[in-house]
Every structure is written in structure tokens, then in C-alpha cells.
N, C-alpha and C positions, 0 to 999 in steps of 0.2 A: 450160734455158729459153733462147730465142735470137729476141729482137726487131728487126724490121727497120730502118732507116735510109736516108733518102734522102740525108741529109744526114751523114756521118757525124761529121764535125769540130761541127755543130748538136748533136747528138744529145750526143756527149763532152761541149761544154760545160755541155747539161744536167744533166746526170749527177755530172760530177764538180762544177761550179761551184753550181748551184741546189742539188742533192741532198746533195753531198758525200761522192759515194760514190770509194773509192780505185780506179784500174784493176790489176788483179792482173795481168791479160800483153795485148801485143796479137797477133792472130790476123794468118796471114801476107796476109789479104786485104784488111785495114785497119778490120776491128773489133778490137772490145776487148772482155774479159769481167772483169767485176766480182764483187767478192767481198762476201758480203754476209751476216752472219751465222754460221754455217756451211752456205749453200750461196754457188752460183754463176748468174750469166746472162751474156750474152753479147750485145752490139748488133754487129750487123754489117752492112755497106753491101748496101742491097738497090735494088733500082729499081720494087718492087710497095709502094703504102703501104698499113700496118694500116686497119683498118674502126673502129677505136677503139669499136666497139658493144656489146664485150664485156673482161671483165677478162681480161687475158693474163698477169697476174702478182699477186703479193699480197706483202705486206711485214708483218710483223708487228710491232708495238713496243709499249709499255710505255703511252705517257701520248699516245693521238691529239688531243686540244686541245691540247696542248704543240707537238708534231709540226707540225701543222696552222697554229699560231701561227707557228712556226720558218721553213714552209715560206711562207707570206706573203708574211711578211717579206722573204725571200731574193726575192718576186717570181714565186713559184708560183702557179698559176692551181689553182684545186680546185673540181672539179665539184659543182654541185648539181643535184638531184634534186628533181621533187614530180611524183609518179605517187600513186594513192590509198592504195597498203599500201606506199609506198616514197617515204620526204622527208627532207630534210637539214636540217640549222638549221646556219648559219654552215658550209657544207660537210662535216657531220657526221654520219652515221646512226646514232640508236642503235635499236639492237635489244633484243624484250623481254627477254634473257638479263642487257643490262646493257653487252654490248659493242658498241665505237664502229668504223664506218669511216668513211672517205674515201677518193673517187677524185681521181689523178691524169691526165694525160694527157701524156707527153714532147712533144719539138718534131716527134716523125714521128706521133703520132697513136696512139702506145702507150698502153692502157688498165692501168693500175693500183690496184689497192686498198694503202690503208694502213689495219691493222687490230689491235685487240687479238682477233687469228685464232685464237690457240691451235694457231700454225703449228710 
């Protein structure tokens, strides 16, 4: 997985400071790829920005109101939704199975889900 960056010191501080995700190495072009779970992604300086129209990545966790609370906090923005088979309560989706997402969006315009995915 390898998301773009206009900004890539923007992009880091989201990452590591908002998200708090650790950087595993940097790439010899001035990204960096994060470890996250057991896999990996990768932000690297790009000069084309995401369309953020669609999820380019997905995160999987345990407690998404928890998450979503945390992520507040910290000053995270989390998308909301109201399309007619598709609406958020407090930036929240649940679906009829029971499970919850939320989208994020980094500072380039990367689209992310945080979800109990079953990833």
C-alpha cells in the first residue's frame, strides 16, 4: 500500500503525531513506511494529490467509538456521511451485521476507513 504526499514532513506529522503510528524505515526518497499490525504502507512525496473519493486504505481495531473518541481528541477530523442506505451518527457507521466504521482523511487527502473489518 503506498499513499501519496504533497507535503511529506505534513503528511509524517500526521501520522506519527495525530495517529501515532511508529515509522519502521525511511525510503531513499523521503517517505517513510509504517508498520502497522502485521502489515505495512508506505507515504511517499508525490506532486499528484489523492481524489480522497474513495477508501484507499482500511485499519482494522477492536473498540471504533473508543478509537474515534482517541482520535478527536488528538484533533482528528472524521468524516461524516448522510446518503440514504449510508449515514454516520457522531462519525460512525454501523452496519446491519453489528459492525462499526469510520472514515478518515490524512493532511494530503488520503481516504481511510477505521473499522471492526475482519481484516
Amino acid at each position: 500500500m503506498a499513499l501519496p504526499a504533497q507535503d511529506i514532513k505534513r503528511a509524517r506529522d500526521f501520522y506519527e503525531r495525530k495517529l501515532g503510528f511508529k515509522p519502521d524505515h525511511e525510503t531513499p526518497d523521503g517517505g517513510v513506511t509504517y508498520r502497522v499490525g502485521g502489515t505495512t504502507f508506505n507515504v511517499f512525496p508525490s506532486s499528484g494529490k489523492a481524489s480522497g473519493t474513495h477508501t484507499q486504505m482500511g485499519v482494522s481495531v477492536d473498540d471504533v467509538e473508543g478509537t474515534v473518541k482517541e482520535l478527536k481528541g488528538r484533533g482528528v477530523k472524521v468524516e461524516d456521511y448522510d446518503m440514504p442506505d449510508f449515514k454516520t451518527v457522531d462519525g460512525i457507521l454501523e452496519l446491519p451485521d453489528g459492525s462499526k466504521q469510520a472514515w478518515v482523511k490524512d493532511t494530503e487527502g488520503n481516504l481511510f476507513v477505521i473499522g471492526t473489518l475482519g481484516m
